[in-house]
C-alpha positions as CSV (number, residue, x, y, z in Angstrom):
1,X,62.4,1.9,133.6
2,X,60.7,3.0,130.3
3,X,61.5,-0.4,128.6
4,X,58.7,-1.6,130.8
5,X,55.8,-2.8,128.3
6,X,53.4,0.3,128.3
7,X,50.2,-1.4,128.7
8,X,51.5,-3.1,131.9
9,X,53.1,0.1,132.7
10,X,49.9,2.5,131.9
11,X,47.0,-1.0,133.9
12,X,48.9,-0.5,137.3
13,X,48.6,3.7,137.3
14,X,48.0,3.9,140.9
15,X,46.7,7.7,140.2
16,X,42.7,8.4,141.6
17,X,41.5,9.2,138.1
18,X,42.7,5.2,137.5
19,X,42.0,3.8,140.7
20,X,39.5,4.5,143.2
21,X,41.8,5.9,146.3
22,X,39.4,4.3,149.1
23,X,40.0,0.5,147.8
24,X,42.3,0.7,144.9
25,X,40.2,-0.8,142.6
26,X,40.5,0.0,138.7
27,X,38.0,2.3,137.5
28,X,39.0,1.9,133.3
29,X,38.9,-1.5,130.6
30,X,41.8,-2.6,129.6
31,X,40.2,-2.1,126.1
32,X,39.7,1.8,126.9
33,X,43.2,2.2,126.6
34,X,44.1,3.8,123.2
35,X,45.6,1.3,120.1
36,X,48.8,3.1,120.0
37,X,49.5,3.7,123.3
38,X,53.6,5.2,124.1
39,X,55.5,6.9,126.8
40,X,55.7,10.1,125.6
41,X,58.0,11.4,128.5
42,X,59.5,10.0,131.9
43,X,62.1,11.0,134.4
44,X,62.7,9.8,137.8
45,X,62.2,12.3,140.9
46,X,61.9,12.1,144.8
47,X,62.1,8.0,144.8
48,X,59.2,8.1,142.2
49,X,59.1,7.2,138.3
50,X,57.1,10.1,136.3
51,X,55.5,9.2,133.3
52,X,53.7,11.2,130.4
53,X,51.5,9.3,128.0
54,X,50.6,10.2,124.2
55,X,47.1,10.2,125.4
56,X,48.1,13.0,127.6
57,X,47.9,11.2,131.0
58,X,50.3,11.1,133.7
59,X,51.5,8.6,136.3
60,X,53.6,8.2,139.0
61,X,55.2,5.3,140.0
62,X,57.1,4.6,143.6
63,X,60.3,3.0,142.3
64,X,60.7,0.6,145.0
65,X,57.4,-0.5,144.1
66,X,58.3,-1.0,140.1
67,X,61.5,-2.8,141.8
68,X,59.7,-5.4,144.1
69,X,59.3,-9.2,143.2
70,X,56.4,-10.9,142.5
71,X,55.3,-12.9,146.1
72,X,52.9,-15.3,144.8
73,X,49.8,-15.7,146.3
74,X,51.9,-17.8,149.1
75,X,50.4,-21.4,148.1
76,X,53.3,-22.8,146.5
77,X,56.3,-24.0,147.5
78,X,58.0,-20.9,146.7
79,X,58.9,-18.9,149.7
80,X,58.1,-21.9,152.3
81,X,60.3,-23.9,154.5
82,X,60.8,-27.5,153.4
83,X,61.2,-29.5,156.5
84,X,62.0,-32.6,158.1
85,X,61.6,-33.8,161.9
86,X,65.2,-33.0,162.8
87,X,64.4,-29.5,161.9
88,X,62.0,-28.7,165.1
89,X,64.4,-30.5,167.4
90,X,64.4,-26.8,169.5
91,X,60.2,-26.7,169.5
92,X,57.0,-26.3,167.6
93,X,56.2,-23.1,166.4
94,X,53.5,-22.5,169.2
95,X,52.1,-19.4,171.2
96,X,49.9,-19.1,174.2
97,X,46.5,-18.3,173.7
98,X,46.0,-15.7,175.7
99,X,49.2,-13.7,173.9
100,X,47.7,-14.1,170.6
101,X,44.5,-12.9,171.3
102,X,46.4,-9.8,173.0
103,X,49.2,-9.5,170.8
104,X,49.1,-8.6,167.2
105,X,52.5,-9.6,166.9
106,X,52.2,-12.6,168.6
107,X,48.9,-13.5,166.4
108,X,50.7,-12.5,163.0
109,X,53.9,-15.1,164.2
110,X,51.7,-18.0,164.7
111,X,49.6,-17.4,160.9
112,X,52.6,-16.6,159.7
113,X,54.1,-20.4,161.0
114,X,51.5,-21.6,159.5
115,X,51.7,-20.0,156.4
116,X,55.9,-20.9,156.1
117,X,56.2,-24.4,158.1
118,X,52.5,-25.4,157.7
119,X,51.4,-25.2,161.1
120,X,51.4,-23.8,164.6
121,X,49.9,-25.1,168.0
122,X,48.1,-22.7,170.5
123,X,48.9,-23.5,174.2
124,X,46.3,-22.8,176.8
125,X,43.2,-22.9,174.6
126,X,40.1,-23.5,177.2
127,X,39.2,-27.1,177.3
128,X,35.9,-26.7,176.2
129,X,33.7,-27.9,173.8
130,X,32.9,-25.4,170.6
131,X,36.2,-23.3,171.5
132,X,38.4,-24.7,168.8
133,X,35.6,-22.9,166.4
134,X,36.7,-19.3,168.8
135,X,40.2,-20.5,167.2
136,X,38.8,-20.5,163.4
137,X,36.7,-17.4,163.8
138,X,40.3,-15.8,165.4
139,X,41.6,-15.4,161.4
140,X,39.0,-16.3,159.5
141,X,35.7,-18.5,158.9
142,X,34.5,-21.6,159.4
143,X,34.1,-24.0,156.7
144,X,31.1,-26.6,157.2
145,X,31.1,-29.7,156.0
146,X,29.0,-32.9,156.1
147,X,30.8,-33.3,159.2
148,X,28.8,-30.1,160.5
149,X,30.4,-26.9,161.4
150,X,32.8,-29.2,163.8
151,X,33.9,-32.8,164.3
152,X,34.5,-34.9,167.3
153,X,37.9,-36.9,167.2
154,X,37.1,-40.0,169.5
155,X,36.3,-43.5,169.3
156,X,32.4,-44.0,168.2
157,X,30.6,-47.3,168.0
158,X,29.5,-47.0,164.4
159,X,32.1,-45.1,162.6
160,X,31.7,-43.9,159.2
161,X,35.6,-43.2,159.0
162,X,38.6,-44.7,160.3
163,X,39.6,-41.8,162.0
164,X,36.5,-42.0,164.9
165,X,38.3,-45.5,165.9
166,X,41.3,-46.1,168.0
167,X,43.7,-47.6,165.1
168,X,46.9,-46.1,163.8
169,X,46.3,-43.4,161.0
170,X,48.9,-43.4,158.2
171,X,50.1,-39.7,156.9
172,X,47.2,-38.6,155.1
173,X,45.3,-34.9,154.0
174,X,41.8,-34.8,154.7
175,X,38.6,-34.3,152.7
176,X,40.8,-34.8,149.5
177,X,37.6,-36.3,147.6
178,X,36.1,-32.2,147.9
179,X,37.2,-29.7,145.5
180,X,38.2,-27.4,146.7
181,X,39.4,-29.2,149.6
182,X,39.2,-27.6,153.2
183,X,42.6,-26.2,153.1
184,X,42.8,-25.2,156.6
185,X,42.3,-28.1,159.6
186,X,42.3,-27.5,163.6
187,X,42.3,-29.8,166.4
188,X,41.7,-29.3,169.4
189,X,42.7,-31.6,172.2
190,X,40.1,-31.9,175.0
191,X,41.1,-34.5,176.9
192,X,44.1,-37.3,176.3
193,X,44.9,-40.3,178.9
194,X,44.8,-43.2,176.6
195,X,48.0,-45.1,175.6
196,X,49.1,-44.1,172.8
197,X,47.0,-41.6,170.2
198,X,50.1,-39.0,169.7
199,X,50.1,-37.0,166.3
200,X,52.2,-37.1,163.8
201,X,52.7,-34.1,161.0
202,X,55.0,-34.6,157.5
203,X,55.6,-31.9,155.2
204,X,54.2,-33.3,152.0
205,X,56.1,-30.5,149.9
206,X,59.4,-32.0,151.4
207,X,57.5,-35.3,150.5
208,X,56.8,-34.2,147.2
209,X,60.4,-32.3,146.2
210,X,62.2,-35.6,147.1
211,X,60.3,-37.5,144.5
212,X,61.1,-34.6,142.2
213,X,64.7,-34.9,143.2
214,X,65.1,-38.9,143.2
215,X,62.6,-39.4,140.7
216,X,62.2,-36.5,138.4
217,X,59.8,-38.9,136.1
218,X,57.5,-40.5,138.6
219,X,57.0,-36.8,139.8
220,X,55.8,-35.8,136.6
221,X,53.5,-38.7,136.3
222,X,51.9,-37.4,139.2
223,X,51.1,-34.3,138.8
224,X,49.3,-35.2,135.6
225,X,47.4,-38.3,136.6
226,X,43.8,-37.7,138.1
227,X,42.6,-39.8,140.7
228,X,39.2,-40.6,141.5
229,X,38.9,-39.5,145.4
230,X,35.6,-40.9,146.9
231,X,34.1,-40.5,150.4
232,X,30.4,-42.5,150.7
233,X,27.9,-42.7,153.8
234,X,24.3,-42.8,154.1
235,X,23.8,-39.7,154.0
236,X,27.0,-38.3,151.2
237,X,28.3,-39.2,148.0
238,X,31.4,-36.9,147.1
239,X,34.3,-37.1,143.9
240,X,37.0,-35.4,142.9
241,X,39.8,-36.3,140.3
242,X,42.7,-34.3,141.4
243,X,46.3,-35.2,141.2
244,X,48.1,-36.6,143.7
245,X,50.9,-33.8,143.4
246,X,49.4,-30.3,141.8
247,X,51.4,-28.0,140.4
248,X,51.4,-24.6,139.2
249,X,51.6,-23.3,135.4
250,X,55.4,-22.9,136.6
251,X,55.9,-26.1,137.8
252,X,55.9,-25.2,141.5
253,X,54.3,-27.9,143.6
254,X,51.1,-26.2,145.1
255,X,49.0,-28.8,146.5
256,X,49.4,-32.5,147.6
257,X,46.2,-34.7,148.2
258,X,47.0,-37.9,149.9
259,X,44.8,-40.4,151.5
260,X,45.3,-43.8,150.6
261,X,41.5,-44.9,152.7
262,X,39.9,-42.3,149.7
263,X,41.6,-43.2,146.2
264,X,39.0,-44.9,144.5
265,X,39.8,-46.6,141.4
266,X,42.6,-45.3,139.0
267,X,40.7,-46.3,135.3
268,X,42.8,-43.8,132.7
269,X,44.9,-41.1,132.1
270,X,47.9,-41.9,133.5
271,X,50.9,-40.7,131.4
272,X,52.6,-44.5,130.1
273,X,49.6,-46.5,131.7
274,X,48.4,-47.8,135.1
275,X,51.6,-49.4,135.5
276,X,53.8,-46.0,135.6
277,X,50.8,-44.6,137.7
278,X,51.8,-47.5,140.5
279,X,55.1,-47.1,140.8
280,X,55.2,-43.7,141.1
281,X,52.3,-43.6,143.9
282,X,53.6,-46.3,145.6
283,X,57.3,-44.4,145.8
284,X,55.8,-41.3,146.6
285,X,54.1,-43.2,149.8
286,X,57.3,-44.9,150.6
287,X,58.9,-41.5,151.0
288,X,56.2,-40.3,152.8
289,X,56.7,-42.9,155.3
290,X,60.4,-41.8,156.4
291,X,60.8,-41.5,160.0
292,X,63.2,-38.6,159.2
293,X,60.6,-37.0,158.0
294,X,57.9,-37.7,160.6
295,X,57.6,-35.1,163.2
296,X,55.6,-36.8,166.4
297,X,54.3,-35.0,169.7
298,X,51.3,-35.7,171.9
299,X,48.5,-32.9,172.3
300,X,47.5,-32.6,176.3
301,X,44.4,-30.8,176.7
302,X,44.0,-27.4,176.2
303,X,46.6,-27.5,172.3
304,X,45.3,-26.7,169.4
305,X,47.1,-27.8,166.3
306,X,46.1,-25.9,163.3
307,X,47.9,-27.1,159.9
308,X,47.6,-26.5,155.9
309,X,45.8,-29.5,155.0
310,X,47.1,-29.1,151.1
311,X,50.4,-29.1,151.9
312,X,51.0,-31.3,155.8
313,X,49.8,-34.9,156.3
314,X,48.5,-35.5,159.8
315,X,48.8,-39.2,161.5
316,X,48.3,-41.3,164.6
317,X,49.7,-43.9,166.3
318,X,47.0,-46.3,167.3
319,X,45.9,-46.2,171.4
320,X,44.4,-48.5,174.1
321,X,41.0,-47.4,175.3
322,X,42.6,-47.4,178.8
323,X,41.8,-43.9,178.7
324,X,39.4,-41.0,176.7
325,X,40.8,-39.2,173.9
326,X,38.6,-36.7,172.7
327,X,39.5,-34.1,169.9
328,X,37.5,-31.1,168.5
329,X,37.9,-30.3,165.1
330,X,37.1,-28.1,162.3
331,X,38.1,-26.8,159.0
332,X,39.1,-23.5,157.6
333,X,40.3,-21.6,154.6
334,X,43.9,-20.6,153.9
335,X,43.0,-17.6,152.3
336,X,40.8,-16.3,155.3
337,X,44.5,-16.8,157.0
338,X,46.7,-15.2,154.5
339,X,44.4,-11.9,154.3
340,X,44.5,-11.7,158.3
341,X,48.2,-12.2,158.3
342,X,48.6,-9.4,155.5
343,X,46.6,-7.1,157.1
344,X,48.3,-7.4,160.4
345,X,51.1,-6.8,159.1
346,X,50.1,-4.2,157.1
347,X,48.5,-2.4,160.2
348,X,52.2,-3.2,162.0
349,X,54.5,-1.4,158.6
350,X,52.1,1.7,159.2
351,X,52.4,1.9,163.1
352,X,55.9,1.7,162.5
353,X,56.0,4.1,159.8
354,X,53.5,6.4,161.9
355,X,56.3,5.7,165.3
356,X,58.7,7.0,163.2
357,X,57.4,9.8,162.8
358,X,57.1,10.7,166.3
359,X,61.0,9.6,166.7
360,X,62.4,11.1,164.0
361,X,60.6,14.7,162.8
362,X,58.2,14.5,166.1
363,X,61.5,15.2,168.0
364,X,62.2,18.5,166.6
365,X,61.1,21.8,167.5
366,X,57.0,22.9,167.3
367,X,56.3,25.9,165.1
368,X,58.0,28.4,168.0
369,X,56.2,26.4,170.9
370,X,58.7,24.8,174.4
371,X,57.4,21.6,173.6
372,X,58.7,19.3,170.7
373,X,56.0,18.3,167.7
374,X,55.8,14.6,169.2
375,X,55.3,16.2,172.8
376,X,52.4,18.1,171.6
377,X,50.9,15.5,169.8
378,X,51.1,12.9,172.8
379,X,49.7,15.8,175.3
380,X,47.0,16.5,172.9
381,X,45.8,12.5,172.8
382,X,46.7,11.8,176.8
383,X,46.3,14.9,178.9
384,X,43.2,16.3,177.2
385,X,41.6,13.6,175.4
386,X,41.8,10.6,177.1
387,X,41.3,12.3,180.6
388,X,37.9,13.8,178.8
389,X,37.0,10.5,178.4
390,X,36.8,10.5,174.5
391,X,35.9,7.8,172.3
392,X,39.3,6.0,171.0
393,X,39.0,7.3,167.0
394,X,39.0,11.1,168.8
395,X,42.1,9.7,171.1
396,X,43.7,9.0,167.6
397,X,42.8,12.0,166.1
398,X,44.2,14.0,168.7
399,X,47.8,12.0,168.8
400,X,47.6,12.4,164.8
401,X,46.0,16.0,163.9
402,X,49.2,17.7,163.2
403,X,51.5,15.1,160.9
404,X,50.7,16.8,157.8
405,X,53.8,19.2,159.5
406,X,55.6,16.3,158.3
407,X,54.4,16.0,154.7
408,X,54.3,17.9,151.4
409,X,51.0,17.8,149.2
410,X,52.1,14.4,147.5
411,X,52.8,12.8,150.9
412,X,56.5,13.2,150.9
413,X,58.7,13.9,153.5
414,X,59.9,17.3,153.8
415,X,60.6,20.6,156.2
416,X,57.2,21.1,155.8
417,X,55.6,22.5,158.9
418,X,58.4,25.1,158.8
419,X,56.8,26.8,155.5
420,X,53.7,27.7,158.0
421,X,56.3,30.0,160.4
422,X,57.3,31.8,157.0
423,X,54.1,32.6,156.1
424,X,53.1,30.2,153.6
425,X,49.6,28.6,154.7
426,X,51.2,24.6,154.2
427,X,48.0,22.9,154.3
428,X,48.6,20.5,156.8
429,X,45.2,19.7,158.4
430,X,44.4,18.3,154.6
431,X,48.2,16.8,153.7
432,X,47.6,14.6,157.0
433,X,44.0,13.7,156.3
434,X,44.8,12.6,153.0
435,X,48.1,10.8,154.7
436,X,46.5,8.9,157.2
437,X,43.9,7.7,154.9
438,X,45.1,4.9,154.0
439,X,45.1,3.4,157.0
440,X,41.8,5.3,158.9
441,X,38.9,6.0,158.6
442,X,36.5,9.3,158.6
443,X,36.1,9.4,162.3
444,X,39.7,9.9,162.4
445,X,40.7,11.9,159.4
446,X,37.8,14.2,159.2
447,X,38.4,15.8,162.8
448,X,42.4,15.9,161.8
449,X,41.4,17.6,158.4
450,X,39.2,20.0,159.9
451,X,41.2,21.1,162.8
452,X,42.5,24.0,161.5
453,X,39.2,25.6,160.2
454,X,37.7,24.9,163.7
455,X,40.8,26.6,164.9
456,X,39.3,29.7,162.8
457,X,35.6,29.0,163.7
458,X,36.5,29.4,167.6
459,X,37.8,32.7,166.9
460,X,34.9,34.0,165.3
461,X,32.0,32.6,167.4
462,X,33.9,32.1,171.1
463,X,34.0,35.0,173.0
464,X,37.8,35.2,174.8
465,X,38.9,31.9,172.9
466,X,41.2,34.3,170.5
467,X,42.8,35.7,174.0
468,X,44.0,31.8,175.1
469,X,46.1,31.3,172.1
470,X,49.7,31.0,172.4
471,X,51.9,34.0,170.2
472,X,52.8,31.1,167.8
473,X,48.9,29.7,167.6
474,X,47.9,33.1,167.3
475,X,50.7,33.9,164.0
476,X,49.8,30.8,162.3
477,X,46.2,31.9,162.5
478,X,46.8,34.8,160.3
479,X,48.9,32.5,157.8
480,X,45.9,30.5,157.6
481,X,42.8,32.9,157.0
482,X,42.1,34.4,160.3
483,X,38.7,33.8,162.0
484,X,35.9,32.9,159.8
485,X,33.1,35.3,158.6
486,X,29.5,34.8,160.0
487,X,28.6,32.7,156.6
488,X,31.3,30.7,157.2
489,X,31.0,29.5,160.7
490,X,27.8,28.7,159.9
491,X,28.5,26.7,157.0
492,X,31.2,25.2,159.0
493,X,28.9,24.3,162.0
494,X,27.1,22.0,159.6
495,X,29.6,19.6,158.0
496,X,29.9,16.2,159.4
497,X,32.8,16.5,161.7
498,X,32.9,19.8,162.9
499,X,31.8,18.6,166.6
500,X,35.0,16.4,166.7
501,X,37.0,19.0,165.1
502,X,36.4,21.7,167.6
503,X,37.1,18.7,170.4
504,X,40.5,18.4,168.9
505,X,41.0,22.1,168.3
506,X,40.4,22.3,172.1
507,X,42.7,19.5,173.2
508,X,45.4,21.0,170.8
509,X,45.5,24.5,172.8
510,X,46.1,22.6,176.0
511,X,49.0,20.7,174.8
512,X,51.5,22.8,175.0
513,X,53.2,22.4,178.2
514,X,56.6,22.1,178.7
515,X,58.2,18.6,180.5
516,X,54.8,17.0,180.9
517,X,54.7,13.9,181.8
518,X,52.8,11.6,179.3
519,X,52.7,8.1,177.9
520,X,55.0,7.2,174.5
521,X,53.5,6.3,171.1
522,X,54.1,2.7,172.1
523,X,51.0,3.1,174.6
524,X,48.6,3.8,171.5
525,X,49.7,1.6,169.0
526,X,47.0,-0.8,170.5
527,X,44.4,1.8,170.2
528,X,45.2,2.4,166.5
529,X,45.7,-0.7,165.0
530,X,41.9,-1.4,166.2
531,X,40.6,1.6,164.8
532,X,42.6,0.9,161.4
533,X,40.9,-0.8,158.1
């Protein structure tokens, strides 16, 4: 691990005196860093990496984290799943609506569709007008254009774009003249009884890898001729000069803007003249135009289709006005999507991490009491606080007081709560805190860190509270200072949290009954993943 280069070793320190611990952010230059910087010492401990500097600092470095492979920002190709019609055969990647609004998982499986395949179609969206912005605002925001905040797909008597009539629609992106382009799209259907009017989708990365495959040198001249993409009306007059195929400084196809009703004219700058520009845009269409690669279906009212307008083509096949067909639309922004999807999955890795927990340690024995830890903990968050009514962050705080049993000072995993039955005070009120942290906020840490010293504030200002505790409650409160002095309860009485403490403190006492009956972690992983940041 030392050969890693020192400066990149010494700029990602995740230590607080380098990064602030509430968002991660760096608090040094680069240029602070001393000329002659070296690794003076390392040696690997515990699943971490342990590193002294010649300036004197030290850092620590999880080693699955100095092992893991760069992800990208998940906008190229990398990572993605090229696909043709055939390969949806079984179904769309779809979800009701009502289940992803419910369901975290089910929401972070249809961003995530989108994200890998490009798109994803929500079933059961209300056939109303304005929902298909509810949709946007579901992941991210709204992107207004000089179509307004949202578009109307139907037939009008003077259109200003092709797409507001009832002809066939050739593969196409959208907006490709803007830069940056709308990179998100949604449709939603509102009504559909005409002939005709189904969509079409093609993966213009497939598109795109074929020409790379069949024509290594027509791909090339695409991705480094810019064309002039024009959209005029009375009101707007919009340009950009992007490539038809964009690539990455690696050479990983990122982008593809394609609309053959928005090329304006191609003057210069193509690599071997106009003439190689032709032939490669005119075989990069003719792939495009595959019916293998073509995936058709018909939107009924109440679907919406949302896609990655830099990477899909959407179409149409032309339909009689025998019938209305009226879509909703609006555009959005992939990165809005991709920092939903991470932080729901994010929220998901620590419920499961937290589940664990309550699985694996939870099940063993409580500091001398008949119930397990887990037992305690759930009795503590459903028979005292949630029949008290509390507000959900003191519900958390209650299921979560006492993990610190689980953790040494660095957050590791240890025997730890048994050190507090041997007489060593293990800190646990502050080791959880600091643990839970990174998921939570105040309200839930604060009452979790100061549970303990309301534990010892009871004692000293609650006539007949002392009496109540249980023998084990009563040892541990020796271990951990006793009941505070009069200057102490009062300084105590004054912090922040000390109210929600004490609630906690209360609720702990109670839950120590053996065989009662209450609800798994499962029932509360709802609760916690909205209170988490």
């Amino acid at each position: 691990m030392t050969e890693l280069p020192p400066y990149w070793l010494r700029d990602n320190c995740p230590c607080a005196e380098c990064r602030d611990p509430r968002n991660g952010q760096k608090l040094f230059q680069i240029d602070d860093l001393p000329e002659d910087l070296a690794v003076a010492g390392s040696a690997e401990a515990d699943g971490h990496l342990e590193v002294r500097w010649s300036d004197g600092h030290r850092s620590r470095y999880p080693l699955e984290w100095l092992d893991r492979a760069d992800e990208g920002d998940g906008r190229t190709e990398r990572g993605k799943r090229l696909w043709t019609a055939a390969d949806f055969a079984s179904g769309l990647p779809q979800a009701r609506w009502e289940a992803y609004l419910a369901d975290p998982a089910e929401r972070a499986a249809v961003l995530a569709a989108v994200r890998d395949d490009g798109f994803a179609v929500l079933r059961g969206v209300p056939a109303v007008e304005r929902q298909v912005l509810r949709v946007a605002e579901s992941f991210g925001h709204v992107r207004v254009t000089n179509y307004g905040e949202l578009f109307d797909v139907r037939v009008e008597p003077d259109p200003n774009n092709l797409a507001f009539t009832s002809v066939a629609i050739a593969p196409h992106t959208d907006n490709p003249y803007r830069d940056p382009v709308p990179t998100l799209q949604l449709l939603h259907c509102l009504e559909n009884s005409a002939t005709g009017g189904d969509s079409g989708l093609v993966d213009g990365f497939k598109a795109a890898a074929l020409l790379r495959e069949e024509a290594p040198a027509a791909f090339e001249v695409l991705t480094r001729t810019p064309v002039p993409f024009v959209f005029r009306d009375r009101g707007t007059e919009l340009r950009a000069d992007r490539p038809l195929i964009d690539v990455d400084p690696l050479g990983r196809i990122r982008e593809v803007r394609f609309n053959n009703r928005s090329i304006g004219t191609v003057r210069a700058g193509a690599p071997n003249g106009l003439n190689a520009f032709y032939a490669a845009y005119r075989r990069f269409a003719a792939i495009t135009l595959r019916p293998g690669l073509r995936l058709t279906f018909r939107l009924g009212p109440g679907d919406c289709l949302i896609f990655d307008n830099t990477r899909l083509m959407h179409a149409r096949t032309a339909f009689r006005q025998d019938g209305h067909r009226h879509l909703q639309g609006c555009y959005a922004d992939l990165d809005s999507l991709h920092s939903t999807l991470a932080v729901l999955r994010r929220r998901a890795a620590a419920l499961d991490a937290i589940a664990a927990l309550f699985a694996g340690e939870g099940a063993g024995e409580y500091l001398g009491e008949e119930v397990t830890m887990a037992e305690h903990m759930l009795q503590a968050a459903a028979a005292a606080a949630e029949a008290a009514g509390a507000p959900a962050h003191l519900v958390a705080a209650a299921l979560l007081h006492d993990v610190g049993h689980f953790f040494d000072e660095h957050g590791q995993g240890s025997a730890h709560g048994r050190d507090l039955m041997k007489g060593q005070d293990n800190r646990h009120s502050d080791s959880g805190a600091d643990w839970l942290a990174r998921w939570f906020g105040p309200e839930v840490t604060e009452p979790v860190r100061l549970h303990v010293a309301a534990k010892r504030y009871l004692c000293a200002v609650e006539p007949g509270y002392r009496e109540r505790l249980s023998a084990a409650s009563e040892y541990t409160l020796g271990v951990q200072g006793g009941p505070m002095d009069e200057r102490r309860a009062a300084a105590f009485a004054e912090l922040p949290g000390a109210r929600d403490a004490v609630a906690v403190r209360r609720w702990d006492e109670r839950a120590k009954v053996a065989g009662a009956p209450t609800p798994g972690f499962e029932h509360y992983r709802p609760l916690l993943a909205a209170l988490m940041r």
